[in-house]
C-alpha positions, -999 to 999 in steps of 0.1 A, spaced: 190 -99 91 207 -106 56 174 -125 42 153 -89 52 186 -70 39 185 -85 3 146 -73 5 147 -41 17 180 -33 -5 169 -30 -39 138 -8 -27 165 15 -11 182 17 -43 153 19 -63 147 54 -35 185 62 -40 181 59 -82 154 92 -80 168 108 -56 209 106 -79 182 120 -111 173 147 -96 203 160 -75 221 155 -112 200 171 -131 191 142 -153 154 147 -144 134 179 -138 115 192 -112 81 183 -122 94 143 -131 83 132 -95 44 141 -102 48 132 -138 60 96 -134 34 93 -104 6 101 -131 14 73 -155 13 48 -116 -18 64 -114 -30 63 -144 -18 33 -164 4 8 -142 -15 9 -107 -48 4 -126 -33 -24 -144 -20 -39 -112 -54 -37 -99 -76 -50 -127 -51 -83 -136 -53 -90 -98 -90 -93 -96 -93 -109 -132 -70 -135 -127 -73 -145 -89 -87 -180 -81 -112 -173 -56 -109 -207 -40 -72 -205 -35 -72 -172 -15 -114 -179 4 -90 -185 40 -122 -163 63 -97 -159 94 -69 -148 81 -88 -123 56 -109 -111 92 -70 -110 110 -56 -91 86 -81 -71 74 -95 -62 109 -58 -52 120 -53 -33 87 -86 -14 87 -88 -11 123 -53 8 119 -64 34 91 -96 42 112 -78 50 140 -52 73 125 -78 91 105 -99 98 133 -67 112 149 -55 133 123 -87 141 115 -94 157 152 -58 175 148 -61 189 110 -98 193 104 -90 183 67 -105 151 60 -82 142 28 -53 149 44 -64 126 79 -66 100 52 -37 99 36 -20 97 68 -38 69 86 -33 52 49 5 56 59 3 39 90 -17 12 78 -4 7 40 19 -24 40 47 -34 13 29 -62 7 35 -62 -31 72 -55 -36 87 -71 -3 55 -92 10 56 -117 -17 95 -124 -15 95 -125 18 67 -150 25 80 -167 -5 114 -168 10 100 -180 47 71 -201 41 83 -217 3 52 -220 -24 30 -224 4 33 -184 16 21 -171 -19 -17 -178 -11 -13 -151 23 9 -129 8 -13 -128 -26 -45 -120 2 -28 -95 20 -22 -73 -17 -55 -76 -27 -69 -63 10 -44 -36 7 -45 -25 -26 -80 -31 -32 -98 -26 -9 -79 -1 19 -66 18 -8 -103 22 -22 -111 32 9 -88 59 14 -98 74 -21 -136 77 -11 -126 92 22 -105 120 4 -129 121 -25 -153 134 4 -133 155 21 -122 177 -11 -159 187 -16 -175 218 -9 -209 214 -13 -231 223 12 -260 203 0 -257 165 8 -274 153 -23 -249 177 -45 -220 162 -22 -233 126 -30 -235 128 -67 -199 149 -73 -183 119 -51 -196 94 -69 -189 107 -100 -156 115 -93 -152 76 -84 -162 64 -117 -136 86 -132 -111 71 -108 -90 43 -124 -82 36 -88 -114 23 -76 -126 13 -114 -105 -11 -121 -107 -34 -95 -142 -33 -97 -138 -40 -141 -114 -64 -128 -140 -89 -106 -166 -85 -132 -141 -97 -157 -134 -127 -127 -172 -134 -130 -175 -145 -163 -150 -174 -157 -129 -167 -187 -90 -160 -192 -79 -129 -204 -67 -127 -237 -26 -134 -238 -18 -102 -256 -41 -83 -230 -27 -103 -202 10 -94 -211 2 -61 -216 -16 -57 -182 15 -77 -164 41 -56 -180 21 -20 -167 19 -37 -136 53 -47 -130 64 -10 -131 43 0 -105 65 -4 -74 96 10 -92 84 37 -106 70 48 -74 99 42 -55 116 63 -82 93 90 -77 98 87 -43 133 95 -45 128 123 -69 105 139 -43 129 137 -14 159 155 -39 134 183 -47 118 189 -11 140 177 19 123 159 49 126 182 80 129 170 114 93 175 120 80 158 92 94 126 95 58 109 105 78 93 139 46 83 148 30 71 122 66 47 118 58 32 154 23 26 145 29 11 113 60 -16 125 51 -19 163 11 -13 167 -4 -29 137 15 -63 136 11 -69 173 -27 -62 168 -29 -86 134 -8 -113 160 -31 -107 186 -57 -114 163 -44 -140 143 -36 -164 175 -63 -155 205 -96 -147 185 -93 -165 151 -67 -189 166 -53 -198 129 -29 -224 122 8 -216 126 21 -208 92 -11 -185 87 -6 -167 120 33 -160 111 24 -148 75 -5 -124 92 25 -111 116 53 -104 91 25 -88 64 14 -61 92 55 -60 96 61 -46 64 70 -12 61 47 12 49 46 9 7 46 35 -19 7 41 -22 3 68 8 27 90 -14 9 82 -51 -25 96 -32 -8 126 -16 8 138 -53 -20 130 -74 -43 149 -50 -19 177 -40 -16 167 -4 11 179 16 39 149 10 67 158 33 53 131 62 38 105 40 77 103 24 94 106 54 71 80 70 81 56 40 117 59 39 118 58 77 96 26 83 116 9 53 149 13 74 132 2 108 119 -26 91 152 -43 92 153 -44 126 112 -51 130 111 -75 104 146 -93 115 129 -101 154 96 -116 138 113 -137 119 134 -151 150 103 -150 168 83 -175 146 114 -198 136 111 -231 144 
């Protein structure tokens, strides 16, 4: 419990920072959108495209636990959507939502806390976690609420807006800049790099900032808490990814343990970046944060006594 406490802690605080700004006065009420649009616009994209330009394909090629984890995690945000999607009739807004349940911390409490279990040897599944979750699921979600916010009626006319509308996404763009980058074989320049690592490193606190500001300006009722998308998220998707991991890819132990406590993650900040930047109703996406954050202390504390030696 106090290894998962010093994890979750400074994300809480982080939360707890907005929210005091706020509820002070010391930021306004449009800060929360504001600060998400620079994450959207400059830090997340930087995240993305110094991920893909700098990963060593050879380190992270593991084919089961990418199929484990990926299966699990897609499998999850399928699921969800289709579910919200019967319910609400609104495609975007069935995405962002199975994006909640499926979305793991895998950036800001992931990499400690495989660092922390596993030694050196958990960076390489924590580092192929982020890049399925942030680059690919996240993707994902952003074509399926691309979709949904059209109106054509013509399909061709449909087609063309959504794909233009991806190209002027930094979201899906730089990820994409970033593998071509990967492709020619060569470093990025040290001035670029720098730059691009010290955008990317205030992604997850700004966010969580933002966060905070958001739950100050517009309270999480009873009913908007996202209860089930919280059970999903810590109870359905890592004992999917475990029953993955062990009885159909049958990985190795330290892989199989990573794959559990990466699904056990709480859900991260990215649900609620999508649901600002795209003027999505925010209450349950926050609520669904902040409340799977706390249960991860209790999820997170039993896998961890579960897979100790």
């Amino acid at each position: 419990m106090a290894s998962v406490l010093n994890i979750v802690l400074p994300v809480f605080a982080l939360i707890l920072a907005g929210f005091a700004c706020r509820r002070l006065g010391l930021l306004g009420a449009s800060a929360a959108s504001e600060i998400n649009r620079m994450v959207v616009w400059l830090c997340l994209p930087a995240l993305l495209f110094e991920a893909m330009a700098t990963v060593v394909w050879s380190d992270i090629w593991q084919p089961g636990f990418i199929l484990a984890y990926g299966i699990a995690t897609l499998g999850i945000f399928a699921v969800v959507l289709l579910w919200r999607l019967r319910r609400s009739g609104s495609l975007a807004d069935a995405s962002v939502q199975g994006l909640s349940a499926s979305y793991a911390n895998t950036g800001y409490m992931g990499i400690p806390l495989c660092l922390l279990v596993f030694g050196e040897a958990g960076m390489e599944p924590a580092l192929i976690a982020c890049l399925i979750v942030i680059c690919v699921l996240f993707a994902l979600a952003v074509v399926c609420i691309e979709v949904g916010l059209q109106n054509e009626r013509s399909l061709l006319a449909a087609v063309r807006k959504v794909c233009i509308a991806l190209l002027k996404n930094p979201i899906v763009m730089a990820p994409l800049l970033g593998g071509l980058w990967a492709a020619t074989a060569q470093p990025l320049p040290a001035p670029l790099h720098q730059f691009l690592k010290l955008l990317a490193a205030a992604t997850g606190p700004c966010a969580l900032i933002a966060l905070g500001l958001f739950l100050a300006h517009k309270q999480v009722g009873s009913k908007r808490r996202g209860t089930g998308l919280v059970l999903i998220k810590l109870i359905a998707h890592p004992l999917l990814t475990w029953g993955l991991a062990v009885y159909v890819f049958r990985l190795p132990p330290m892989w199989a343990h990573a794959a559990l406590l990466l699904s056990a993650l709480p859900t991260g900040t990215g649900p609620f970046m999508l649901a600002e930047f795209y003027r999505r109703d925010g209450a349950e996406v926050s609520g669904t944060i902040l409340w799977s954050t706390l249960g991860s202390l209790v999820t997170l504390s039993i896998c961890l006594y579960l897979i100790a030696p």
